[in-house]
C-alpha positions in Angstrom: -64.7 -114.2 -234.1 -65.9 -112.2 -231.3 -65.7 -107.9 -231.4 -63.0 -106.9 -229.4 -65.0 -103.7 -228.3 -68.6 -102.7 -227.9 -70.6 -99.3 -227.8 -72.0 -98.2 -224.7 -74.2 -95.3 -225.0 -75.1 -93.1 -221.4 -77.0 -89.7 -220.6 -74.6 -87.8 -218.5 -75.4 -84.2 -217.1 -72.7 -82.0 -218.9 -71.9 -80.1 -215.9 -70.8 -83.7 -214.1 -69.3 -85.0 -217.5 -67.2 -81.8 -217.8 -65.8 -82.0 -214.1 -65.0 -85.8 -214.4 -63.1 -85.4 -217.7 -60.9 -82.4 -216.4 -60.2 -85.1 -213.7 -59.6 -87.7 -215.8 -57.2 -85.6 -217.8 -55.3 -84.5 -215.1 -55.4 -88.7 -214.4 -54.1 -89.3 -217.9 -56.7 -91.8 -218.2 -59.6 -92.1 -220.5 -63.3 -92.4 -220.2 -63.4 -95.7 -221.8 -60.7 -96.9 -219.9 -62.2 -95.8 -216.6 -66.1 -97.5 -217.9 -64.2 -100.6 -218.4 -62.7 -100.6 -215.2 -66.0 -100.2 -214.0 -67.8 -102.9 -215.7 -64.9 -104.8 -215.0 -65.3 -104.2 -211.1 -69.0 -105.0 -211.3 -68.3 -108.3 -213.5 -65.4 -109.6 -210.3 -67.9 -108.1 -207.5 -71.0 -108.9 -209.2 -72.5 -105.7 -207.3 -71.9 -102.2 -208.4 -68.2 -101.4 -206.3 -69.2 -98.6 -204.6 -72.2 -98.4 -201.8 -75.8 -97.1 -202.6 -77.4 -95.9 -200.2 -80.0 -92.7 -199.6 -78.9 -90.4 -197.5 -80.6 -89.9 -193.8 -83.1 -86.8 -194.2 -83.4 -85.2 -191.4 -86.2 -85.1 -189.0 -89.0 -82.5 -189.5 -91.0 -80.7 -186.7 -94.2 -83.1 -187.0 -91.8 -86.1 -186.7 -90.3 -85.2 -183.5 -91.8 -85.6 -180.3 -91.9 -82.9 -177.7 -89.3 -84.5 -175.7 -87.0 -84.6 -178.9 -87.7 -81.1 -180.2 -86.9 -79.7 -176.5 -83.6 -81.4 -176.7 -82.6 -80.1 -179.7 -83.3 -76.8 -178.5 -81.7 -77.2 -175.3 -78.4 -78.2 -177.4 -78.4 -75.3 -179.6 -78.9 -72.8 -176.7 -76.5 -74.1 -174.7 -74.0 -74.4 -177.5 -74.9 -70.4 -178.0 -74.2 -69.8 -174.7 -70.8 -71.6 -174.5 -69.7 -69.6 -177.6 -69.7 -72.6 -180.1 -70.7 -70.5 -183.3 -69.5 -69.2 -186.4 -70.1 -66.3 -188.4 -73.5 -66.6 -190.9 -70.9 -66.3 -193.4 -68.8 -68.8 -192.9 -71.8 -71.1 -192.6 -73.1 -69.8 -196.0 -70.3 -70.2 -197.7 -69.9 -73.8 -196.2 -73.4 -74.0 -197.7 -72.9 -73.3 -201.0 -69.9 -75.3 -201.3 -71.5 -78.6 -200.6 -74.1 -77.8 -202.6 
């Protein structure tokens, strides 16, 4: 007779693992039940059911050509001059949040 449950044992940062309980709390739904869903998904899929991918970094100063670094300037002085900014708070704080 096969086990009707098995063990699986994972590293999780306790920050991330903290935030994702209190979610799954306010859910009503628990951690096993959401990694069986998972496994479950990858099992139907066979692929993990969510995309990987790294994210674009963005272009550094030897990268660019001249032509590219000039338009980038160009944008974000005429953006300046048509107003288009925000306080260096509000950018900050924007910051931090998606950090």
């Amino acid at each position: 007779m096969a086990a009707k449950t098995a063990n699986v044992l994972a590293r999780v940062e306790p920050e991330i693992k903290e935030k994702a309980e209190a979610i799954m709390a306010k859910l009503g739904i628990p951690a096993s039940v959401v990694i069986n869903m998972l496994y479950k998904q990858i099992v139907m899929t066979r692929s993990i059911p969510f995309p990987l991918s790294l994210p674009a970094a963005p272009m550094t100063w030897d990268e660019m050509d001249v032509d590219t670094f000039n338009t980038i300037m160009q944008n974000g002085l005429d953006e300046a001059k048509a107003d288009h900014s925000r306080p260096a708070s509000e950018v900050l704080t924007d910051l931090r949040r998606g950090l």
